[in-house]
Each structure stands twice: as structure tokens, then as C-alpha cells.
C-alpha positions in Angstrom: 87.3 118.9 104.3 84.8 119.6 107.2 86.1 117.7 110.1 82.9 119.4 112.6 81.2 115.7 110.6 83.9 113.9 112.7 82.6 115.4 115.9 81.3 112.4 118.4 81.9 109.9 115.3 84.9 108.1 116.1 84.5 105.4 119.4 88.0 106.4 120.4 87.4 110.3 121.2 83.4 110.4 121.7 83.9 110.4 125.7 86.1 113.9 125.5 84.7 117.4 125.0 83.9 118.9 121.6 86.9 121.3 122.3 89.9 118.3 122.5 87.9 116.0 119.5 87.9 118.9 118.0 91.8 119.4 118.1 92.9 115.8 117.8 90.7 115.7 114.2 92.4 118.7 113.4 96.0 117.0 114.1 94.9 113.8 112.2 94.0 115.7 108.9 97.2 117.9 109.2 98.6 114.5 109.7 97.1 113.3 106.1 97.7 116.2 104.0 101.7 116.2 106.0 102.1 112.8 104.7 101.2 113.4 100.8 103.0 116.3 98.7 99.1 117.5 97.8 96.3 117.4 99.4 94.8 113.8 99.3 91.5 114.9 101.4 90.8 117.6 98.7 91.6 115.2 95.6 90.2 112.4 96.5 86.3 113.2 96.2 86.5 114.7 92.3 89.1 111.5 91.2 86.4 109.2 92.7 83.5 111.0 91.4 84.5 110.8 88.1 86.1 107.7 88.4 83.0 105.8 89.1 80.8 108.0 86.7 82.8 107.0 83.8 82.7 103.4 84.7 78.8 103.2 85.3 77.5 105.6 82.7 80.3 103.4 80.0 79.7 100.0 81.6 76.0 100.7 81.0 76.8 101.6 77.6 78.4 98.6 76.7 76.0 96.6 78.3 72.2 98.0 76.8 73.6 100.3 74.2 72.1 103.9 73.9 69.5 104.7 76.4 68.8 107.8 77.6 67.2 106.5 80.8 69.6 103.9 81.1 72.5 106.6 81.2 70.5 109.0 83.4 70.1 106.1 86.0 74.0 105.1 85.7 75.1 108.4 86.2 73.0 108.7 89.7 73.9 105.4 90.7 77.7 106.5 90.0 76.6 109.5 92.3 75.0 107.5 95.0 78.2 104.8 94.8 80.8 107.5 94.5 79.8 109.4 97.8 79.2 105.9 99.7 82.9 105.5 98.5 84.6 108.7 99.5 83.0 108.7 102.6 84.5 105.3 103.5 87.9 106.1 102.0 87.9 109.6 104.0 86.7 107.8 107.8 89.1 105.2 107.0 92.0 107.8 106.7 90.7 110.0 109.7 90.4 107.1 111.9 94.0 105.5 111.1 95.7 109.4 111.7 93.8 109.5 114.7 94.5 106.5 116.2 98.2 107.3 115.2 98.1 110.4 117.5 96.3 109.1 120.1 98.9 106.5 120.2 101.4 109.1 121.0 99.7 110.9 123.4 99.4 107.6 125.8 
């Protein structure tokens, strides 16, 4: 996971230099993968990818039957829906780990 995204993002550490946001993302997504016994920034993205494929490009499938351009559409909406997703889930984590350290640094 690229944490430079996170740089000037988050409310609670926009005010310090690149150098200390920089460090305290750093901590947070130690804190993350510390917390699991594998790597939930790196598994999350592929589970959820897939995850949402399968239920678009099947729901759609169920729904209209055998379309080509029906199942071509479903599996870019399950694109488009799966990154919205992962995004969220990853800020959500990164924000909760780094309000956790910064609550132990005041």
C-alpha cells in the first residue's frame, strides 16, 4: 500500500510537515498489518475486487439472462464499485490507526 496518497489527506496531520505525516502514516499501517497475522492492507483489495465482480456480473445474470453487454457493463460497474469500496475500507483503517497513535503521542 502507497501511503505518499495519504500525504495532506487526513484533517488531523495536514498542518505538520510532509516529513512527520509521513512517519505517523507509516506507524498507523505498521499498526494495521501488527494487528492481523497477514497483511489486511494487501488482501483486502483482490478479496473485494472479486468479491463484488462475482456478485454484479452473477446478479446480472440472474436478473436479464445471457448478455454479452449486459455482463461487460456489470463487470465495469463491479470495477468502478469495488475501488469506491476499498478505498473507503482502506481511509477508514488509516484514519482509526492514526488517530490511535496520535492519541498516544498527546
Amino acid at each position: 500500500m502507497d501511503i505518499k496518497q495519504y500525504i495532506d489527506y487526513f484533517d488531523e496531520i495536514s498542518h505538520l510537515k510532509r516529513e512527520q505525516q509521513f512517519m505517523l502514516l507509516e506507524q498507523a499501517r505498521n499498526d494495521i498489518h501488527g494487528r492481523s497475522k497477514f497483511p489486511i492492507l494487501s488482501f483486502i483489495p483482490p478479496f473485494v475486487r472479486l468479491t463484488l465482480i462475482l456478485l454484479f456480473t452473477g446478479g446480472s445474470y440472474l436478473v436479464f439472462g445471457y448478455s454479452g453487454w449486459i455482463l461487460l457493463l456489470s463487470f465495469f460497474l463491479g470495477l468502478i464499485c469495488s475501488r469506491v469500496v476499498i478505498t473507503e475500507i482502506n481511509d477508514s483503517l488509516m484514519l482509526k490507526a492514526l488517530k490511535k497513535n496520535l492519541a498516544k503521542i498527546a
